[in-house]
C-alpha positions as CSV (number, residue, x, y, z in Angstrom):
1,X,-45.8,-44.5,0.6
2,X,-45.3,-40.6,-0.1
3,X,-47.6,-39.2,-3.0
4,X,-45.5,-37.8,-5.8
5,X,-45.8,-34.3,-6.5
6,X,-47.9,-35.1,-9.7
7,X,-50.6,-36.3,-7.5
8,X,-50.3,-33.8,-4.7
9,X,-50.9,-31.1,-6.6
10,X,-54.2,-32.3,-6.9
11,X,-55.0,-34.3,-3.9
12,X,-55.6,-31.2,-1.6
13,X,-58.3,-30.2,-3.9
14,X,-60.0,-33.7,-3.1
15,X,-59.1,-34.1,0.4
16,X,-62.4,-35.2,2.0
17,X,-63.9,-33.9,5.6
18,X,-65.1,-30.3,4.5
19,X,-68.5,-31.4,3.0
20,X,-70.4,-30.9,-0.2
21,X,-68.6,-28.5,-1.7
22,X,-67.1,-27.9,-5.3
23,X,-63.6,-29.4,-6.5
24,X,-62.3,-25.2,-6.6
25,X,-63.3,-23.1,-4.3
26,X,-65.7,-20.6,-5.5
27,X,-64.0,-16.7,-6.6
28,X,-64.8,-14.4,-3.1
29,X,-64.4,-10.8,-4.7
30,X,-64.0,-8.6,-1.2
31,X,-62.8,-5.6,0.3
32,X,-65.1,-5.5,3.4
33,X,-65.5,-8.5,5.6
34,X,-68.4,-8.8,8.0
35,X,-68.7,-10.1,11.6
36,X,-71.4,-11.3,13.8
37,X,-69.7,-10.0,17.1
38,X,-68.1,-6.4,17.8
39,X,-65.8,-8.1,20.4
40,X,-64.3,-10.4,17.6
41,X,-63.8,-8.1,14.8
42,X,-60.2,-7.8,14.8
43,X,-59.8,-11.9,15.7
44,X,-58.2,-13.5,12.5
45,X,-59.2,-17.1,13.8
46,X,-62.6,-16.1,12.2
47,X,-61.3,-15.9,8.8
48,X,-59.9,-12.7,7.4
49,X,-60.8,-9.4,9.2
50,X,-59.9,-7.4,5.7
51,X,-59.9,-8.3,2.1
52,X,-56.0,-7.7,1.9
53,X,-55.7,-11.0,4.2
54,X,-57.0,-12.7,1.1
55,X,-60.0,-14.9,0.6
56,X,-60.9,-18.5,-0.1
57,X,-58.5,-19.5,-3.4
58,X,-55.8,-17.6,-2.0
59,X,-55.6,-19.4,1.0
60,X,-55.6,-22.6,-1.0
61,X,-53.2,-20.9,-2.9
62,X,-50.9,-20.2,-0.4
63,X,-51.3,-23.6,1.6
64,X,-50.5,-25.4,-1.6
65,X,-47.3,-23.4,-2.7
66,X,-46.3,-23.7,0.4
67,X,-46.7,-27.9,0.9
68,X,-45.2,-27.9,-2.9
69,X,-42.0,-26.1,-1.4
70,X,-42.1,-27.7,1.8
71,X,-42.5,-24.3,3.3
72,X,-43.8,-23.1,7.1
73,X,-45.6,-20.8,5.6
74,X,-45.7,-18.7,1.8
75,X,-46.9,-15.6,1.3
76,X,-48.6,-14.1,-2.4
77,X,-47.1,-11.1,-4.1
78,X,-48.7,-9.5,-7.4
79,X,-45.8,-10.3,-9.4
80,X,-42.6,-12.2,-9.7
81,X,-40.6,-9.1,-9.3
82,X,-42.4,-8.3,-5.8
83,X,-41.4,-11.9,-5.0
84,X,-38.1,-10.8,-5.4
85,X,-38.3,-7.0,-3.8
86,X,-40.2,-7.7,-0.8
87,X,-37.7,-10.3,0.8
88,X,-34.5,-7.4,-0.1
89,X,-36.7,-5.1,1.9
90,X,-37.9,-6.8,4.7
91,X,-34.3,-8.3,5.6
92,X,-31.6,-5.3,4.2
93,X,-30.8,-1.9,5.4
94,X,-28.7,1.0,5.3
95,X,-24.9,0.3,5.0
96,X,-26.3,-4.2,4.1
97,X,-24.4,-5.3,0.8
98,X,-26.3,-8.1,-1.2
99,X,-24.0,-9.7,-3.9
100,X,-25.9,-11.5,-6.4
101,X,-25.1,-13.1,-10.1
102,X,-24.1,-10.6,-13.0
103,X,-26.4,-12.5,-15.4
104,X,-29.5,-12.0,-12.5
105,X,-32.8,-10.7,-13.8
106,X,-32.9,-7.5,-15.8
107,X,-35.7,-5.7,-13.6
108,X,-33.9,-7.4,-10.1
109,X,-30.7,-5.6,-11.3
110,X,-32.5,-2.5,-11.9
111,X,-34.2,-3.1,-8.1
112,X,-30.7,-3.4,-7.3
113,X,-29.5,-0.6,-8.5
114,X,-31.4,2.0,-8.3
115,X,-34.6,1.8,-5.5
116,X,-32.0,0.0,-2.8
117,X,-28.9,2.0,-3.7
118,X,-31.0,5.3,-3.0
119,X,-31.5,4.0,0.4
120,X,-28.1,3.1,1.4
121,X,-27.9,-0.4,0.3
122,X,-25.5,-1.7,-1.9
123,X,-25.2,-4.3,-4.6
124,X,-22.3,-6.2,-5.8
125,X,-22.6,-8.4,-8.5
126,X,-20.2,-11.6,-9.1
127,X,-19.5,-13.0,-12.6
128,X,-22.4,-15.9,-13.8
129,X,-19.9,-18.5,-14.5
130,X,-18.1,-18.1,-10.7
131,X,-17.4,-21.2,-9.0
132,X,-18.5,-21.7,-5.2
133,X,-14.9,-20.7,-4.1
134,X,-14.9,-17.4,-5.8
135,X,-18.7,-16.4,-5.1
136,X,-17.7,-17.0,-1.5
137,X,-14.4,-15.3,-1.5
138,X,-16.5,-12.3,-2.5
139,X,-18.3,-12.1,0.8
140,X,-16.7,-9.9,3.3
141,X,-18.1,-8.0,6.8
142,X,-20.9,-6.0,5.0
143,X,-22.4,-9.0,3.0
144,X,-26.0,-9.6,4.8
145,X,-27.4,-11.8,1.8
146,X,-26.4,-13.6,-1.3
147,X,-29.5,-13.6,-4.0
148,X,-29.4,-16.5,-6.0
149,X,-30.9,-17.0,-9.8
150,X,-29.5,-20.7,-10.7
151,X,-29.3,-21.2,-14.0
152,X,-29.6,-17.4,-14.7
153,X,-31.2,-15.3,-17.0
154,X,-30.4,-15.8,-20.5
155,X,-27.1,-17.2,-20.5
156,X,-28.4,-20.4,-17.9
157,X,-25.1,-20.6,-15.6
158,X,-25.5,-23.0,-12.8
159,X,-24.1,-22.8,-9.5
160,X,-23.8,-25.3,-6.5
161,X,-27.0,-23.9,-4.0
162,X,-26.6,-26.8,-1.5
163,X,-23.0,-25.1,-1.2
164,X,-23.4,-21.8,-1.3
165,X,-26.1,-21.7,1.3
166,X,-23.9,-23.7,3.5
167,X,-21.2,-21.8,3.8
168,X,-23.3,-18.5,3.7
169,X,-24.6,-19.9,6.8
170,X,-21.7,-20.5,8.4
171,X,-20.6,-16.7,7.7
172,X,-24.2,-15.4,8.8
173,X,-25.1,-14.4,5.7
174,X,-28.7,-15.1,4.6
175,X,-29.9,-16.8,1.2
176,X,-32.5,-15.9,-1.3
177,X,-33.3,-17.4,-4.3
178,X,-35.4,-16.8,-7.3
179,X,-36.1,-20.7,-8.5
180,X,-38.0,-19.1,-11.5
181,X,-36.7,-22.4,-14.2
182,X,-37.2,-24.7,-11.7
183,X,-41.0,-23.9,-10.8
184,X,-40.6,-25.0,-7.7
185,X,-41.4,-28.5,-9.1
186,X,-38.1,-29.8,-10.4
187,X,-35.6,-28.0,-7.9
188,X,-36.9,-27.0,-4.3
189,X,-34.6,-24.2,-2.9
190,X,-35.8,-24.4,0.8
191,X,-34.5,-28.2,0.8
192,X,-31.0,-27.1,-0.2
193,X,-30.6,-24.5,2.9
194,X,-31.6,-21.7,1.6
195,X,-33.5,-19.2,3.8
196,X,-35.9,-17.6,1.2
197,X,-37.8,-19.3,-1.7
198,X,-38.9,-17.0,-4.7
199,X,-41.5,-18.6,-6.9
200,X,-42.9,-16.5,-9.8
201,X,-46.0,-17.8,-10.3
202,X,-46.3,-15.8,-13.4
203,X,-44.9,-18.4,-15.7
204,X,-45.2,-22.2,-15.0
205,X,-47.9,-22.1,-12.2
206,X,-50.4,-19.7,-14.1
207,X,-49.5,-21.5,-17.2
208,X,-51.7,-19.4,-19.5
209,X,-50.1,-15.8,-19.4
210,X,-53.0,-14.2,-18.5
211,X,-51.8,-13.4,-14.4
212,X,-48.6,-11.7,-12.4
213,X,-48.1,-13.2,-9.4
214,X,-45.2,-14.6,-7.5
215,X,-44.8,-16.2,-3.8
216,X,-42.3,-16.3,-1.0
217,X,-42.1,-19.3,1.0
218,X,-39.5,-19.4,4.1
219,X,-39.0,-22.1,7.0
220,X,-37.3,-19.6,9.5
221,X,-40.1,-17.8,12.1
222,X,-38.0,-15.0,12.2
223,X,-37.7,-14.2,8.3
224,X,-41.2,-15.4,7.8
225,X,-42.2,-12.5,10.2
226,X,-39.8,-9.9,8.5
227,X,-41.7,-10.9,5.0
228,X,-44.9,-10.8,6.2
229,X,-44.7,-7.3,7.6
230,X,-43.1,-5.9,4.9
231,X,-46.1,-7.0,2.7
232,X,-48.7,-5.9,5.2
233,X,-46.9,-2.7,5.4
234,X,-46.8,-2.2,1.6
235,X,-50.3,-3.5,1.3
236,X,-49.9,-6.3,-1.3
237,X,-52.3,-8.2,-2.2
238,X,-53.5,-10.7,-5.2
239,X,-56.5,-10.6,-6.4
240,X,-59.2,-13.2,-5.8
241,X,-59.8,-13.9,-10.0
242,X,-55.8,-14.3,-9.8
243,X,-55.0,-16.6,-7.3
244,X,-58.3,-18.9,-8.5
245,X,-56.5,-18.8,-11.8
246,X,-53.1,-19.5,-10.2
247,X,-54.5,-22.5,-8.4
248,X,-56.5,-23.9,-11.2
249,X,-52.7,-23.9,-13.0
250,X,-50.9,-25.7,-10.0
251,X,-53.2,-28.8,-10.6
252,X,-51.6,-29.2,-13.8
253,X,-48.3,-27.8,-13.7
254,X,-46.4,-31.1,-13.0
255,X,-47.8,-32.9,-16.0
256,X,-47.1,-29.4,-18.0
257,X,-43.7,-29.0,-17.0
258,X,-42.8,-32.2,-18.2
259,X,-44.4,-32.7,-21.9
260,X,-42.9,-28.8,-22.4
261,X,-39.5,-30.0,-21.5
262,X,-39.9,-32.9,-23.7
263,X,-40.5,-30.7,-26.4
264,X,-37.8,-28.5,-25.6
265,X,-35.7,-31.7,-26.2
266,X,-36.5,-32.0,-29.6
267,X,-36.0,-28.8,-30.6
268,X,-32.6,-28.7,-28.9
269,X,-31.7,-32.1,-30.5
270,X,-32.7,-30.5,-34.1
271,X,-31.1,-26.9,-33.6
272,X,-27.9,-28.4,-32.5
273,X,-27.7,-29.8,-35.6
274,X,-27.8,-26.9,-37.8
275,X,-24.6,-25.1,-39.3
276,X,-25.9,-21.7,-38.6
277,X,-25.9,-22.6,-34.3
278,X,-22.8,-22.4,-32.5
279,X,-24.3,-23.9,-29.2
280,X,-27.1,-24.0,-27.1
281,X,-27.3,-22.9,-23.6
282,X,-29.4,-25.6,-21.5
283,X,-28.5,-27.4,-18.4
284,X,-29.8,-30.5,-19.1
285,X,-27.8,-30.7,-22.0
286,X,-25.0,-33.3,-22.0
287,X,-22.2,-30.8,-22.8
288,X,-23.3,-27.3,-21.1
289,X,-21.3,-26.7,-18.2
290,X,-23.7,-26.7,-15.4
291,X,-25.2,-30.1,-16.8
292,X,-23.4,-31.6,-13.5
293,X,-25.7,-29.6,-11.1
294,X,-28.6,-30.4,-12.7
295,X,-28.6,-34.0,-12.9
296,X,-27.6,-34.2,-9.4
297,X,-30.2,-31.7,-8.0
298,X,-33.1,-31.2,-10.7
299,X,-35.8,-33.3,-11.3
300,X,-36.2,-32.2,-14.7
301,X,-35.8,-29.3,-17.1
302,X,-37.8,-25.6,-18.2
303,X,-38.4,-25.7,-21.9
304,X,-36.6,-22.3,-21.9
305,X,-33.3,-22.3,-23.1
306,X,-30.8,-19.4,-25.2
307,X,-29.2,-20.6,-29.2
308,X,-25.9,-18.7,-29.8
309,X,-25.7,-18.2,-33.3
310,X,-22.6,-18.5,-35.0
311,X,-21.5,-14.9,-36.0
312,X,-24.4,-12.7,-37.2
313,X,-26.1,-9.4,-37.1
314,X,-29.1,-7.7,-35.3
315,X,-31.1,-7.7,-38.7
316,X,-30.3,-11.3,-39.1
317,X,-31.9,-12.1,-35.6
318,X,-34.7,-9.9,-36.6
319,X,-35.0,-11.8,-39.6
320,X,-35.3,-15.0,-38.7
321,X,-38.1,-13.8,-36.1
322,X,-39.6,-12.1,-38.6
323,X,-40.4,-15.5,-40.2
324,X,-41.8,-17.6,-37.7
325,X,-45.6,-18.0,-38.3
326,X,-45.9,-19.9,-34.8
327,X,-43.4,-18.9,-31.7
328,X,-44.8,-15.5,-30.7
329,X,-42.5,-12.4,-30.0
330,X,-43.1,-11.5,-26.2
331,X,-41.7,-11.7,-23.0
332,X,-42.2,-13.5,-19.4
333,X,-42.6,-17.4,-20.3
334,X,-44.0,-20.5,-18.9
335,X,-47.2,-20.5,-20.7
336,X,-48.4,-22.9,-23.2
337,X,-47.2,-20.9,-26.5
338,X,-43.9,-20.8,-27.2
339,X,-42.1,-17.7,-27.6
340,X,-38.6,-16.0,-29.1
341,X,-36.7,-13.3,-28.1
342,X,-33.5,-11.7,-29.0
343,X,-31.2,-10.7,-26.2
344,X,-27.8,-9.5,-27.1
345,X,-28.5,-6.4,-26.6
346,X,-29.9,-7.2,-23.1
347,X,-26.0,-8.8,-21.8
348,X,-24.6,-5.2,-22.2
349,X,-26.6,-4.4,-18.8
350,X,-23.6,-6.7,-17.2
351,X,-20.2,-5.8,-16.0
352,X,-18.6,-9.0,-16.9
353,X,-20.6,-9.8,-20.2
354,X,-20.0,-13.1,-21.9
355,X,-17.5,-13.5,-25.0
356,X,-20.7,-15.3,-27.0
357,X,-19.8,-16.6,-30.5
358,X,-22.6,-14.9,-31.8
359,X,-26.1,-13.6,-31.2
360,X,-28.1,-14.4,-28.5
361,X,-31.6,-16.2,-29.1
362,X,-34.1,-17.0,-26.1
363,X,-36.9,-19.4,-27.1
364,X,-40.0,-20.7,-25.0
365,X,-41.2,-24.3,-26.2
366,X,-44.7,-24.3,-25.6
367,X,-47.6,-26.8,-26.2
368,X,-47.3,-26.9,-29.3
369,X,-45.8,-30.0,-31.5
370,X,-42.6,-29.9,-31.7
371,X,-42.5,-31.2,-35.1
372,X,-44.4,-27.8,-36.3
373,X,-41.7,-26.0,-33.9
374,X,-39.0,-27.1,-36.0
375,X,-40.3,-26.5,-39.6
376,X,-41.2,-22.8,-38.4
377,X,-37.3,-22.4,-37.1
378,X,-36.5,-24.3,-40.3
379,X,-38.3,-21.4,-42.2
380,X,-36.2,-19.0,-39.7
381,X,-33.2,-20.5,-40.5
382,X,-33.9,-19.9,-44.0
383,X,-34.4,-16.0,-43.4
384,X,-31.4,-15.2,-41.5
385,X,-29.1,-17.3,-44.4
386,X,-30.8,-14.8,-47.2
387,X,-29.8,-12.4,-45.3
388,X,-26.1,-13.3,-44.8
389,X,-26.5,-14.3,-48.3
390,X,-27.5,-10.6,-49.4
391,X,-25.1,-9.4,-47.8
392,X,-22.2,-11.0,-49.3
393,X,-22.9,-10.6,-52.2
394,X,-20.2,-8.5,-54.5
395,X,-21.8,-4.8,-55.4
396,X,-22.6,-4.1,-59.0
């Protein structure tokens, strides 16, 4: 019987026939690496001939990223955004168009934008809530790829991979996709067609927010070979402290995953509930639009998810930040503490921005309990009605 993932994560640190040896491989700090014979220094079979071909827990790194993703081979970036770049580099060039979701990743856009269009390459960008039929219509002769972020940044839209990556195959259009919210754990892009998998590493997988990292995991020889010369001509490479840390996380990221997204349940169940919330934006919600997708094609659910406010100002979002004791105000996610941020101001980046009802929250449900959560958004709450309370009051 097949081992679930909960277990696999871990059984390839136990897997026996390699000796005495400890359950993680020790940290192999290295630049230079030695050899015995002059005739064999440049023979890889050895082990790695340079430090940039990565040591010990970066090869476990990458052998278990890739078995997680069911991946010929994966590759390890220093960041999530390199997970993303390297793949547009290795496969686009001059006079290439990659059309990808308006609601993508605000640094991808940027990529987009500005570092490819210098270099001849352009970027279209198709509205979040599209449905397969007009995503595709939007492909024409110059289209060499379609990058996919499903559900997307901060507004969580859904689309149909399985779909898309069908038909972009049938037009000879190549597939990338950043699977950031599904962690490669609950939704495993390779196994719906598509051609690239983009794994940032940086959230679920290190766990702690204390690395950057991302991966790239491909089935194809012949993309596998674009990707890994891009990154050997760029000169990546993760350090060894990073990847042990990144593989220490994996062990645990399936049971992780799992109690944060039961959490995030509460909370959603509790902030729908409150007068001051218009909706929330979470696929695995009943009622959100892409909820169909997901229950067909995830295995579960991020605990990251947006709260549109009904109405409301900038201060008032401030505000009720202001007065949480326990979510901290930062970025990136994934990690065990749980985290806000205010984003309306982030959806004017887009060309086809979303008629919201109000302002746009983001919150990370951590480790915490999510009984605590809720009496610290409770005392949020509270702040951003003073607030609205001030400010209707009559002047003297």
């Amino acid at each position: 019987m097949p081992l679930s993932d909960r277990t696999r994560l871990i059984a390839s640190a136990t897997a026996r026939g390699r000796g005495r040896r400890p359950v993680n491989p020790p940290i192999e700090r290295a630049s230079t690496m030695l050899s015995d014979d002059p005739a064999r220094m440049w023979d890889s079979t050895d082990g790695p001939v340079y430090g940039l071909d990565g040591t010990g827990a970066a090869r476990a790194l990458r052998s278990a990223i890739a078995d997680l993703e069911g991946a010929a081979e994966t590759w390890l970036v220093p960041s999530g955004l390199a997970a993303v770049t390297v793949p547009l580099m290795a496969l686009l060039k001059p006079g290439d168009t990659v059309l990808a979701t308006d609601g993508v990743y605000g640094p991808t856009r940027r990529f987009l934008t500005r570092w490819m269009a210098q270099r001849g390459i352009t970027a279209r960008f198709h509205p979040a809530d599209a449905s397969t039929e007009q995503i595709v219509g939007m492909i024409d002769a110059s289209t060499r790829l379609l990058l996919i972020e499903s559900p997307t940044s901060l507004t969580f839209d859904m689309v149909d991979v399985a779909a898309l990556a069908a038909a972009c195959r049938a037009r000879g259009v190549l597939t990338a996709m950043d699977n950031a919210w599904g962690a490669g754990l609950a939704f495993r892009p390779l196994a719906h067609g598509v051609d690239v998998s983009i794994h940032p590493l940086t959230k679920y997988v290190g766990g702690h927010s204390d690395l950057l990292m991302g991966a790239i995991s491909v089935i194809d020889p012949d993309i596998g070979r674009a990707v890994a010369e891009t990154i050997e001509d760029q000169g990546w490479h993760v350090s060894p402290d990073d990847a042990w840390l990144a593989l220490r996380g994996l062990r645990t990221l399936s049971v992780r995953y799992a109690e944060q997204g039961r959490s995030a349940r509460a909370v959603v169940d509790w902030l729908e509930a409150q007068s001051e919330v218009s909706r929330i934006l979470w696929p695995a919600l009943p009622r959100d639009p892409g909820h169909a997708i997901w229950t067909r094609d995830y295995s579960g659910a991020a605990s990251l998810f947006s709260v549109v406010m009904k109405g409301g100002t900038t201060a008032q979002a401030h505000a009720l930040m202001q007065a949480l004791s326990l979510f901290g105000l930062g970025y990136s996610w994934g990690g065990y503490e749980s985290l806000i941020t205010h984003e309306t101001p982030q959806l004017s980046q887009r060309a086809h921005p979303p008629a919201l009802e109000g302002q746009l929250i983001r919150l990370h449900i951590g480790l915490e309990d999510p009984a605590d959560l809720i009496a610290d958004l409770e005392a949020g709450l509270a702040a951003w009605r003073a607030l609205q309370d001030s400010n209707l009051q009559p002047s003297a």
